[in-house]
C-alpha positions in Angstrom: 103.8 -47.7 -22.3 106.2 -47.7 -24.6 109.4 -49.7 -23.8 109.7 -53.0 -26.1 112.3 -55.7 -26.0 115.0 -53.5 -24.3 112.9 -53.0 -21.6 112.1 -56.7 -20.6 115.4 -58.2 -21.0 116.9 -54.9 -19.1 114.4 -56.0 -15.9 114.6 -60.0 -16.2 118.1 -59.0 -15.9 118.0 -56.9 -13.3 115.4 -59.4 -11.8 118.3 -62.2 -11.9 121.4 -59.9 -10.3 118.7 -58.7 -7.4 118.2 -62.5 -7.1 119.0 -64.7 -4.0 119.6 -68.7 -3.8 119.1 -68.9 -0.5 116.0 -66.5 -0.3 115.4 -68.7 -3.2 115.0 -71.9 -1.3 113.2 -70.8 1.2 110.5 -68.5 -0.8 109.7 -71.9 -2.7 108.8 -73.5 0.5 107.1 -70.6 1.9 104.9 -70.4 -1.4 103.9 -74.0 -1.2 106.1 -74.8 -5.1 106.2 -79.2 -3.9 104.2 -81.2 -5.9 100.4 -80.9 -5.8 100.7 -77.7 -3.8 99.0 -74.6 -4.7 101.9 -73.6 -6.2 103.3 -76.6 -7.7 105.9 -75.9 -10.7 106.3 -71.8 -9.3 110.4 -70.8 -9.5 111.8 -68.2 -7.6 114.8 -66.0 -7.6 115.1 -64.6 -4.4 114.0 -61.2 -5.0 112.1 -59.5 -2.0 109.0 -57.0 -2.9 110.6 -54.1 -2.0 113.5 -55.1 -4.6 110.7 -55.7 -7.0 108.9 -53.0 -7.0 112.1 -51.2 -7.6 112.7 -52.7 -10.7 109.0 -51.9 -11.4 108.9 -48.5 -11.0 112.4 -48.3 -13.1 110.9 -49.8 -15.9 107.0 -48.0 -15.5 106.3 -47.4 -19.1 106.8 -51.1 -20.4 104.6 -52.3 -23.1 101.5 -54.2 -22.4 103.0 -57.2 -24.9 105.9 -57.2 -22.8 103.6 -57.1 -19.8 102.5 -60.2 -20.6 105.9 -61.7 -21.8 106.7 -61.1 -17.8 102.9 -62.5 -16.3 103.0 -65.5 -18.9 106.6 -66.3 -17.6 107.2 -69.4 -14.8 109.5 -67.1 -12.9 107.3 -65.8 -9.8 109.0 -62.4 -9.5 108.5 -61.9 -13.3 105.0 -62.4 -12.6 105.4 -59.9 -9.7 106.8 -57.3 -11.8 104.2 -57.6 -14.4 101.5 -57.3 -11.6 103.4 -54.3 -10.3 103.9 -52.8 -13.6 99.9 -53.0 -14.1 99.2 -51.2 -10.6 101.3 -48.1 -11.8 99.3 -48.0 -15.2 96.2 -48.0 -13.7 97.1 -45.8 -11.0 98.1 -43.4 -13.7 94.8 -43.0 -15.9 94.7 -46.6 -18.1 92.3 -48.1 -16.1 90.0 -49.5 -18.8 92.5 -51.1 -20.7 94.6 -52.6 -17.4 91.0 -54.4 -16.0 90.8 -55.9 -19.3 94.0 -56.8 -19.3 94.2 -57.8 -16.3 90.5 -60.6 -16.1 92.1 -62.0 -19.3 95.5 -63.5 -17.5 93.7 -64.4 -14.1 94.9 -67.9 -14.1 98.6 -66.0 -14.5 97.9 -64.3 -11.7 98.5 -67.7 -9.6 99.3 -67.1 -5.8 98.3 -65.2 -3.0 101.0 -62.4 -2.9 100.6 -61.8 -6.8 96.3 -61.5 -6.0 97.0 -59.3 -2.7 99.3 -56.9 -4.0 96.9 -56.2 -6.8 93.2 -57.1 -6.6 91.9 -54.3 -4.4 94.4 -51.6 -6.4 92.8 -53.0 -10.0 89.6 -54.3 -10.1 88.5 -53.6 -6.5 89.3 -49.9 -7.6 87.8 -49.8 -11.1 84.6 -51.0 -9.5 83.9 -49.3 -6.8 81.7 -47.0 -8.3 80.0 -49.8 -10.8 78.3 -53.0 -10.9 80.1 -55.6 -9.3 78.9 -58.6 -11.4 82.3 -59.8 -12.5 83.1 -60.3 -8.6 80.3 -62.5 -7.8 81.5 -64.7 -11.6 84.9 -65.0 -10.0 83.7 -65.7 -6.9 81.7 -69.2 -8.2 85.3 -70.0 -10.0 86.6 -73.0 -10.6 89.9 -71.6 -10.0 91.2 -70.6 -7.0 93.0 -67.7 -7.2 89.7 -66.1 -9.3 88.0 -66.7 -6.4 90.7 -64.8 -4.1 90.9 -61.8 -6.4 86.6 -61.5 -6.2 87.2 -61.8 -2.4 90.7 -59.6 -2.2 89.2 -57.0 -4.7 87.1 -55.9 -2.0 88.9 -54.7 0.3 89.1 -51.5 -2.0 85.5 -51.0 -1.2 85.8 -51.5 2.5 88.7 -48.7 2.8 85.6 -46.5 1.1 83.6 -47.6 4.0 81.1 -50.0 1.7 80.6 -53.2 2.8 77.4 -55.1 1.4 79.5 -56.7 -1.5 82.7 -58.5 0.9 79.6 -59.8 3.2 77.7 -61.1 0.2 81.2 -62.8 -1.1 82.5 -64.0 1.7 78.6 -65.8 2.4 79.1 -67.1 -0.9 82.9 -68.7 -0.1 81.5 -69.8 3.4 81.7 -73.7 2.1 84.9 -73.0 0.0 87.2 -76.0 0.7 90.7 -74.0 0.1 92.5 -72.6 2.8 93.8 -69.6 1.2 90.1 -68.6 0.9 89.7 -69.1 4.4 92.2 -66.9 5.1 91.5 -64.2 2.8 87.6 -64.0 3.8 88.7 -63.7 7.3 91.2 -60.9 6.7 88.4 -59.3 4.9 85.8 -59.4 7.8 88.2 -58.3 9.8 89.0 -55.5 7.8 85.4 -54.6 7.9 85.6 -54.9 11.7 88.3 -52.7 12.3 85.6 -49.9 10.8 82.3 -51.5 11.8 82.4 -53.9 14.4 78.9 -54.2 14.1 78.5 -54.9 10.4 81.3 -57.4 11.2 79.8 -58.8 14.5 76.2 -58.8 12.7 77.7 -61.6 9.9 79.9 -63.3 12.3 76.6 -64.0 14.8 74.7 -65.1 11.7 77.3 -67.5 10.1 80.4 -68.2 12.8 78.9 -71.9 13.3 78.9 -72.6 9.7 82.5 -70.3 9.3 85.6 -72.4 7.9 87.8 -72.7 11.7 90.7 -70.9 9.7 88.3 -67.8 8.3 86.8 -67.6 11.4 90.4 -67.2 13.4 91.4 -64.0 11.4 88.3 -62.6 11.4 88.3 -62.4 15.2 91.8 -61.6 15.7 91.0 -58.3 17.0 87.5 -58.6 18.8 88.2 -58.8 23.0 89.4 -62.2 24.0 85.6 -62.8 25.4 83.7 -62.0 22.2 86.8 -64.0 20.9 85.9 -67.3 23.3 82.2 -67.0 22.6 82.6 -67.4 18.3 84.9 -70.5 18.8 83.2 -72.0 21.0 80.6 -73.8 18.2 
């Protein structure tokens, strides 16, 4: 990494002329930006994620200061760039120092897309082969998106066909009150599912009664419309 103040005024510039006032408007509704939403005080440009990670991959070697220049910014596709930016230096050998990194600016790391399109690729990664105490920390967070990325971080562990840890976590975000955790343990189990129906069906038979409606909807979403009828039915 090794781009410095060129570099980050050359993508918030690029960020800006890829920008959008109408895709604007809406992404701050879709993203919940109103007051006392989840993402209360969020500004978008109107760049798509495709767009984005074009700019990301032009500008791959970017310092880490400058890393955070873009996550520490209120611009959400600044954030996403910096996010993006930290994928591709893990992806290409800095893996320590990106973790690190990365479980120092968790609260920057402040809605769902900027958790999904990184969790699993960062931590859930690093960890696969290690302890996974940090998960289980983030996982009794006071803040929400910590508690996304311990659940989100392991879908990198079910891809490797391990699934212990995203059954223990989600068990542990069973009386979570937040939606977006809902939604994101459900995804997970069904992730599971769609490799071990079994392992899936085995946690949903022991906890569907006490399951959050909304976790337990997407984690049935592909089970047979009768197993589906039988797990709502509580």
């Amino acid at each position: 990494m090794g781009i410095t103040i060129t570099g980050l005024n050359a993508i918030r510039r690029d960020l800006r002329e890829a920008g959008n006032s109408e895709k604007a408007r809406i992404l701050q509704r879709f993203f919940k930006t109103g007051e006392g939403e989840y993402g209360q005080g969020d500004v978008f440009l109107g760049v798509t994620v495709p767009e984005s990670r074009k700019i990301a991959q032009k500008y791959g070697d970017l310092s880490f200061p400058d890393v955070k220049a873009l996550l520490d910014s209120k611009i959400h596709e600044e954030r996403l760039v910096a996010i993006l930016l930290l994928v591709h230096a893990f992806q290409r050998g800095d893996e320590k120092r990106v973790v690190d990194f990365y479980l120092s600016h968790t609260k920057k790391i402040n809605n769902w897309d900027l958790v999904d399109l990184s969790a699993d690729k960062i931590l859930g990664a690093y960890l696969l082969s290690k302890k996974k105490d940090v998960l289980y920390k983030l996982a009794k967070s006071d803040n929400i998106w910590e508690r996304r990325i311990s659940i989100v971080s392991t879908y990198s562990f079910i891809k490797n066909g391990k699934f212990d840890d995203v059954l223990k976590i989600s068990e542990l975000l069973l009386d979570d009150m937040h939606d977006l955790i809902h939604k994101a343990g459900g995804w997970m189990l069904r992730e599971v599912g769609k490799r071990n129906q079994a392992v899936e069906e085995g946690f949903l038979k022991r906890h569907y009664l006490r399951m959050p409606r909304t976790m337990l909807r997407y984690a049935i979403e592909r089970l047979p419309e009768s197993k589906k009828r039988v797990y709502m039915r509580k």
